[in-house]
Every structure is written in structure tokens, then in C-alpha cells.
N, C-alpha and C positions, 0 to 999 in steps of 0.2 A: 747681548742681543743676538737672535738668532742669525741675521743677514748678513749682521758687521762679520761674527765668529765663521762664517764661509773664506772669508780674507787673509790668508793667513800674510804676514810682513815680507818674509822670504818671497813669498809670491807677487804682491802689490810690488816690491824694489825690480822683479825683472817685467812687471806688468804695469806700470805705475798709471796709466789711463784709464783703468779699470777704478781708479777712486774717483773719477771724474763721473761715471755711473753709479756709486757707491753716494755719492754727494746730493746726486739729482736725485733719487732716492729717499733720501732723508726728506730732503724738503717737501718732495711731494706727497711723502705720506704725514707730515708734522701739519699741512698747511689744511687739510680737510677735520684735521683732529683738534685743532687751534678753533675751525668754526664750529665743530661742536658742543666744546667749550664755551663757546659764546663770553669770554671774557678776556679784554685786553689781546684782541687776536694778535695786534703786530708782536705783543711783548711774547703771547704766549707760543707764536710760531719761532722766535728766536729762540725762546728756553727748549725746544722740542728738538730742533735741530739741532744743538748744543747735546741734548743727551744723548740726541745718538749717535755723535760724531765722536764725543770726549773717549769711548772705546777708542778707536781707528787711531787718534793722536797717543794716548798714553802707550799702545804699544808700538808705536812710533818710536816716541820718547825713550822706551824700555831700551828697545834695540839700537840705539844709537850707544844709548850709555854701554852695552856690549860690546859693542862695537868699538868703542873709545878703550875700553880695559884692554883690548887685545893690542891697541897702538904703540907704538913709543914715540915721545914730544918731538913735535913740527912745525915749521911753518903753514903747510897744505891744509888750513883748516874748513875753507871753503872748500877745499877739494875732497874733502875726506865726509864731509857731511853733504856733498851734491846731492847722491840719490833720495836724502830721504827731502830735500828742501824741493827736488822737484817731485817729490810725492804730493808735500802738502801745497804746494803753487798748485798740484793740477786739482786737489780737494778742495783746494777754492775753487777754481774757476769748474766746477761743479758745481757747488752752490750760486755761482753767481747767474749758471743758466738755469737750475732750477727755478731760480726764485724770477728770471725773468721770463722761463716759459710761461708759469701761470701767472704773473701779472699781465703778460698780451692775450692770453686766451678768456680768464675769468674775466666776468661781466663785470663790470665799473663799480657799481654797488659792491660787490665783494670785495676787491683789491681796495677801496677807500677804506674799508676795516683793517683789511689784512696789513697793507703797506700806510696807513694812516700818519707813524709818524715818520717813518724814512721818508714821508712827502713831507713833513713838517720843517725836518731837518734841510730838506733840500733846501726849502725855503726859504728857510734864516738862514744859508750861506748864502743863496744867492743874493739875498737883501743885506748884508755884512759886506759883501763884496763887490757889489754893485757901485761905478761909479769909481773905484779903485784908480783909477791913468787919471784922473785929476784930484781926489783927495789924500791917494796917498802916493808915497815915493816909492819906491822897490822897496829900498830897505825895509822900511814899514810894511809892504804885505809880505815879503822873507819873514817878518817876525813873526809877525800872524802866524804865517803856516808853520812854520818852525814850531814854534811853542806849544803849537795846538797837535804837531803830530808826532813831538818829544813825548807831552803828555800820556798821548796815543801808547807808545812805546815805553812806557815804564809802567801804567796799569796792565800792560800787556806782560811783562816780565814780571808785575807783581803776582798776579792772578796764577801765571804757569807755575811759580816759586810756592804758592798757595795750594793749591788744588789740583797742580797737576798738569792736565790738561784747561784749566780754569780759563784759558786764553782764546778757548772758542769760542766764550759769549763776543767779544769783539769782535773777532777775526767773520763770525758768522754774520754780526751786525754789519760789518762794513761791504759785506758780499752782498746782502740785501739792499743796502743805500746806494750797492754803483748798478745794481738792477733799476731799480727805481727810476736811476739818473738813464740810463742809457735807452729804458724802454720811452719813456719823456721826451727825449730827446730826438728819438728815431719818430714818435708821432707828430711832435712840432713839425721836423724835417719834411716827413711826410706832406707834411701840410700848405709848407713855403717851398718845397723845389719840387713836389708833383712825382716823387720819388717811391721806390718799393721800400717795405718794409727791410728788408736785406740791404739797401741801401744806405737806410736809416741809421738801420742797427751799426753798420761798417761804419761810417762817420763819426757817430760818438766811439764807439770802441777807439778809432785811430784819433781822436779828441783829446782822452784818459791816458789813454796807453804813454805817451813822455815821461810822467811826474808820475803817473796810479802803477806800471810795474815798479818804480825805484822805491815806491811807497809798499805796493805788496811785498817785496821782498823783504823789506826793511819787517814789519810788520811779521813775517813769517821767522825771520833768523831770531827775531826779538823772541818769538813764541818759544821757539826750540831750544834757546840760550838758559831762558825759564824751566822750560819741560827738563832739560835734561839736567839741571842742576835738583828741581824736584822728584824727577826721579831716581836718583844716583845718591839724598839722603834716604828715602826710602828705601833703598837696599841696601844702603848703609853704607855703602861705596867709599866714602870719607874715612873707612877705617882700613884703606885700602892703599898702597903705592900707586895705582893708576889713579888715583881721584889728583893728581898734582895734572895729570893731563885734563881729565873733567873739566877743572879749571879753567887751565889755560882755555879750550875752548870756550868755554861758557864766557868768558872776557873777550875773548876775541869774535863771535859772533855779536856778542851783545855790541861790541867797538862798530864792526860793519852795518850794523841794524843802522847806527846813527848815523854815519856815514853816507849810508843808500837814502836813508831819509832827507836827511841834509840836500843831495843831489835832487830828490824829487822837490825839494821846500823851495829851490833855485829855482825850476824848470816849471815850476807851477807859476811862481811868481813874476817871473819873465812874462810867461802866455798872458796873467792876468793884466798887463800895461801896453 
């Protein structure tokens, strides 16, 4: 794509804010092209922004495994892969104001198409979890969330292991479902404390923010653990002395994914009793 190919990686790692525009971007032009299609807008606005993001991740991915051949074996694995985890943290949270800019701007009638089933989805959790401090114990909604965002995390490392970048249909879904939740949320608010939109919006974000960063990140290392082990056969890298480091990383991010998960599946589950 022409927009993505202006981006070069070297430049995004000393500019990494610039995918944050790069994000909002996508969505905005995926989201008028989804209604002209006039078919399945929510699914079709997900798959749109998926294609034109999977460029920006795969040479993500590319450059990491680079970057890893040139290493020799450590513990510093978070450290050694920071720049590019805050690349893709901030190409989420790019999507996540795209897709909540024009859900508060576009007229009702179109966002019920466009966001149809991230509202659906909201839905059935809130009705699943509703009533949770007297039906169930901690434990019980810990498993819940556990289970459900383990799950989350291994289609996510299947997909990147698959295709690549295959992990931005998720990754992209889940950006659109905390829009949904947050723009909801700030209008309810709106509504019960007589509050500005900025207001709104600030409350739910500092709502999410405990468990949803420990969960983005989790979500994101899970990505990269994927990408970079899919990218590194595709270049064959496995016939190589540094793919013993590939490795080790790719185990050791995939280890943290759970881990941050685990933290957020606690801190979720606490808020909810």
C-alpha cells in the first residue's frame, strides 16, 4: 500500500507515535469503504483494517527477527524487544481512537451497522457477568476471565504462527470492542453525573486501564512471539545458529504474554466482586 510504504521501520522505532496516525488512518478510510459495501459492515470494517495494517506488522516482525540474528543469548528479552512492543501498543491505541472518533461523530443509524456486533458482544458480557458478588466467588470469575483471555492468547500466537501477521484480525477486534465500551460508557456517564464528554471518556479509560493494559500487552507480546517465529521460518532462519536465540525469545515472550494476562485475569476479577 502506498501510505503504509511512506513508513519506513527504522523511522517508525525513532518515531513510534507516528503509527498512532498511521492507525487512525486505516480505520478511517476502511470504515466509509465497509458502507459502501453494504455487507456485514462490522465484519467488513474489521477485515479492511486488518489489510492494511498486516504490511506495518509484518515488517515489524521482519525486523525484529534482524535484529534478534545480530544478538547473542540473554536474559534482557523484554528489553531487547521494547522498541518494537511500544511501536505496536501505540498502533493499537490508534485504532482504538479511530474507531472511537467516528463512532461519537457518525449518526446512530450508521454506528448500529458499523459497530452492530462489538455492541452485541458488549452485551453478553455484561449479561454473563452481571450479578457476579453474589453468584459467583473470585475464583470462579478468575476462571472465567482466565480461560477466556488464555484462549484469546493462543488463537492469537496461532494466527501470527499462520499468516504472519494473521493476529491483527484480533488484535484489531479487541480495539473496536474497548471503543465501543468506552464511547458507551462516557454517554451513559454523560447522562448520570451531567459531565463533559472528556470527562466521560477519562473515566472509562481509567475504568479499563488496571486489567485492559496488562491484557493489551499480554495480547501484543503473544502477537510478536507468533510473528516472529513466522517470520524467521519464512526466511529460513531455522537453518541458521541464531534461530537457537529466535527461540529462546519466542518462549520467553510467549511465557510473559501469560503472565501479564494472568495479572490482568486477577485485577479484572477483583473489580468485578
Amino acid at each position: 500500500m502506498v501510505l503504509e510504504s511512506v513508513f519506513s521501520v527504522k523511522g517508525v522505532m525513532s518515531k513510534p507515535w507516528e503509527l498512532v496516525f498511521l492507525a487512525f488512518v486505516f480505520v478511517s478510510i476502511s470504515i466509509p469503504i465497509a458502507q459502501f459495501i453494504h455487507v456485514q459492515e462490522s465484519i467488513s470494517t474489521i477485515m479492511l483494517v486488518s489489510i492494511l495494517s498486516i504490511g506495518v506488522l509484518v515488517r515489524l516482525f521482519d525486523y525484529e527477527v534482524e535484529e534478534i540474528e545480530e544478538k547473542i543469548l540473554g536474559s534482557r528479552t523484554l528489553a531487547r524487544h521494547y522498541p518494537v512492543v511500544v511501536a505496536m501498543g501505540l498502533f493499537f491505541v490508534g485504532w482504538i481512537l479511530g474507531f472511537l472518533f467516528w463512532y461519537l461523530i457518525l449518526p446512530q443509524a450508521v454506528t448500529s451497522q458499523i459497530f452492530s456486533i462489538q455492541a452485541g458482544q458488549l452485551n453478553s458480557i455484561q449479561g454473563q457477568f452481571s450479578g457476579f458478588a453474589t453468584a459467583f466467588q473470585f475464583q470462579q470469575a478468575f476462571e472465567v476471565i482466565f480461560i477466556h483471555n488464555l484462549e484469546v492468547i493462543l488463537v492469537i500466537i496461532g494466527l501470527s504462527i499462520i499468516a504472519g501477521a494473521g493476529a491483527v484480525l484480533v488484535l484489531v477486534w479487541n480495539a473496536s470492542v474497548i471503543s465501543v465500551f468506552l464511547a458507551n460508557y462516557a454517554q451513559q456517564f454523560i447522562l448520570n453525573q451531567s459531565q463533559t464528554l472528556i470527562v466521560g471518556l477519562s473515566a472509562g479509560f481509567l475504568g479499563i486501564l488496571p486489567h485492559g493494559f496488562f491484557e493489551m500487552l499480554a495480547y501484543i507480546l503473544a502477537a510478536l512471539a507468533g510473528g516472529i517465529l513466522s517470520s524467521a521460518v519464512a526466511r529460513r532462519a531455522y537453518k541458521e545458529p541464531s534461530f537457537v536465540l529466535i527461540l529462546h525469545d519466542i518462549i520467553k515472550l510467549a511465557a510473559w504474554a501469560v503472565i501479564l494476562m494472568t495479572i490482568g485475569a486477577l485485577i479484572e476479577s477483583s473489580a468485578l466482586l
